[in-house]
C-alpha positions, 0 to 999 in steps of 0.5 A: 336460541329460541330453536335450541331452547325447543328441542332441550324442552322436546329432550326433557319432556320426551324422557318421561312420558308421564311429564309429557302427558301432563304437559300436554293435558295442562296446555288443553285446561289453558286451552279451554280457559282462554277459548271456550268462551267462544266455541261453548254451544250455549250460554252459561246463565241462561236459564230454561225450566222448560228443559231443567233436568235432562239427562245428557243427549246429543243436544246437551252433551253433559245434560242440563241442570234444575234452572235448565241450564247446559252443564257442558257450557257450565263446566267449560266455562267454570275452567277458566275461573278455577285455573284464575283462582289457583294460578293468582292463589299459588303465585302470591303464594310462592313469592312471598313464601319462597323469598322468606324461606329463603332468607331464613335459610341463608341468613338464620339467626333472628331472621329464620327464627321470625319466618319459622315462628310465623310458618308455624303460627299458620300451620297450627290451625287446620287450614281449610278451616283457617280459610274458611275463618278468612273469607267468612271475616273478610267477607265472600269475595272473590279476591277473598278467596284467593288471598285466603287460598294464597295465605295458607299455602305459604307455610310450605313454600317457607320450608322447603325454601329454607331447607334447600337454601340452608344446603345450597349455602355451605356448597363451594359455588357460594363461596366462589360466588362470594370471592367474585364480588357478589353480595350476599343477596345477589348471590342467594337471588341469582346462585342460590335460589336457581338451584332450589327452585326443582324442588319448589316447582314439585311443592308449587305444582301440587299447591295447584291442585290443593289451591283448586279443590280449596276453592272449590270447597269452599264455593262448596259450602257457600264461601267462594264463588257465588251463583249464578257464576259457573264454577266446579265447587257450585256446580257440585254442590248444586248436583248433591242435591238431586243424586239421590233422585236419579240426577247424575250428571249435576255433580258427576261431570264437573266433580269429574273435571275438579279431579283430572285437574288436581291429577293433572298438577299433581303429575306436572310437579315432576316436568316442572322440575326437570324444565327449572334443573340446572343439571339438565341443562348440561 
C-alpha cells in the first residue's frame, strides 16, 4: 500500500516539473526548520560589537549585524519561526473557513446567508490593517499574531468552499450517496468536501505565502515577533536602517529568504492539488 501510494505521488510530481520543484524546495524549508538549530555555525543572540557590521566573509557567510551577530545563523534559525507562524496561522484558517463555507454551500438558506454575511464584514476592512488593529488590541504576542493572521485569511477559504460545494451538491454522486443511507452531513464531510479540497489546496498554498510576509509585515513595523528573537520581518527592518551606509547584507539575505518562501508556496498550490484530486488517482 505504502509502496503504491510512492509511485502515485513519484507519477504526479514527475508530470510537472514546476511541482516537483517546489516540492522539493519546501521539503529543504522543513528541513531547516527542524535541523538548523544543530548545525547553525554560531549562536543566534549572541551579541559581539567587536565584529558588528562585517560584510560577508568565509567566516561569516551573510555577514554580521550592528550587535555583531551572524546573519546566517539568524536567517537559518529565523525559518523555523516563520514556517510555525504560517502553518499554525493557515490551518485555523482553513478548518474553520472551509467547514463554514461548506455548509453555507450545501445547506443555503439562513445558514449561507450568516457565513456570507460575516465573509463579508471581515473582507470590508483592509486586512493587514484589520491585523495590525488585532494585535495592537490583543496586545504583541506571539499567539497574537497567528490568530490575527488565521482571522483574516478565513473569508477566502469560506468562498471557494461555498462555490464548489454549491457545485458539487447538484451532481448524481450526491444523490447516489443519499439513496445509499448517508446522511446529509456524512455525505457532504466524505463525498462532498474530498472532491473541493484541489481548489482549496491552491487557495491554502497561497495563504502560505501571504500568512508569511503577514507576519512578517507586521514584525516589521514592530507588531509581530519581538527582539531579540531572529525572525525575517526583524531582520529586515533592522537592515533598513543601514542600507543607506553601505550595510547590504542586513535586509538583503533574510528579505531574500522572505521571497523564495513566498515563491516557494505560490508554486506549491499546483502539487498540492494534483496530490488531493481524486481524478488523478484513477
Amino acid at each position: 500500500m505504502a509502496n503504491s501510494t510512492l509511485k502515485q505521488l513519484w507519477y504526479i510530481l514527475s508530470q510537472n516539473p514546476i511541482s516537483l520543484f517546489a516540492m522539493l524546495l519546501f521539503g529543504l524549508f522543513v528541513l531547516v526548520a527542524l535541523t538548523g538549530w544543530m548545525w547553525i555555525p554560531y549562536d543566534p543572540l549572541a551579541s559581539n560589537t567587536s565584529i558588528a557590521l562585517q560584510a560577508p566573509s568565509a567566516e561569516h557567510w551573510f555577514g554580521t549585524d550592528h550587535l555583531g551577530r551572524d546573519v546566517f545563523s539568524r536567517v537559518v534559525i529565523a525559518t523555523r519561526l516563520d514556517l510555525f507562524i504560517a502553518l499554525s496561522a493557515v490551518a485555523i484558517s482553513f478548518v474553520i473557513g472551509s467547514a463554514l463555507g461548506c455548509l453555507a454551500g450545501y445547506y443555503g438558506g439562513w445558514v449561507d446567508r450568516i457565513v456570507g454575511r460575516l465573509a463579508d464584514t471581515i473582507l470590508a476592512f483592509p486586512l493587514f490593517v484589520l491585523a495590525m488593529g488585532i494585535v495592537a488590541a490583543m496586545g504583541n504576542s506571539l499567539i497574537n499574531v497567528i490568530y490575527a493572521t488565521a482571522l483574516i485569511n478565513i473569508p477566502f477559504y469560506i468562498r471557494v468552499a461555498r462555490a464548489e460545494v454549491t457545485i458539487q451538491r447538484n451532481l448524481q454522486y450526491v444523490q447516489a450517496a443519499l439513496l445509499c443511507g448517508n446522511t446529509h452531513l456524512r455525505t457532504l464531510a466524505f463525498h462532498v468536501f474530498p472532491n473541493c479540497l484541489p481548489a482549496l489546496m491552491v487557495q491554502l498554498s497561497l495563504n502560505m505565502g501571504w500568512a508569511i510576509l503577514n507576519a512578517a509585515g507586521l514584525s516589521f513595523i514592530g507588531l509581530g515577533v519581538r527582539p531579540p528573537d531572529a525572525e525575517w520581518g526583524i531582520m529586515v527592518a533592522e537592515g533598513a536602517n543601514y542600507i543607506i551606509s553601505g550595510e547590504w547584507w542586513l535586509a538583503l539575505f533574510p528579505g531574500f529568504t522572505l521571497m523564495l518562501a513566498v515563491f516557494c508556496f505560490n508554486l506549491l498550490g499546483d502539487a498540492l492539488r494534483d496530490l488531493v484530486d481524486p481524478q488523478k488517482r484513477t
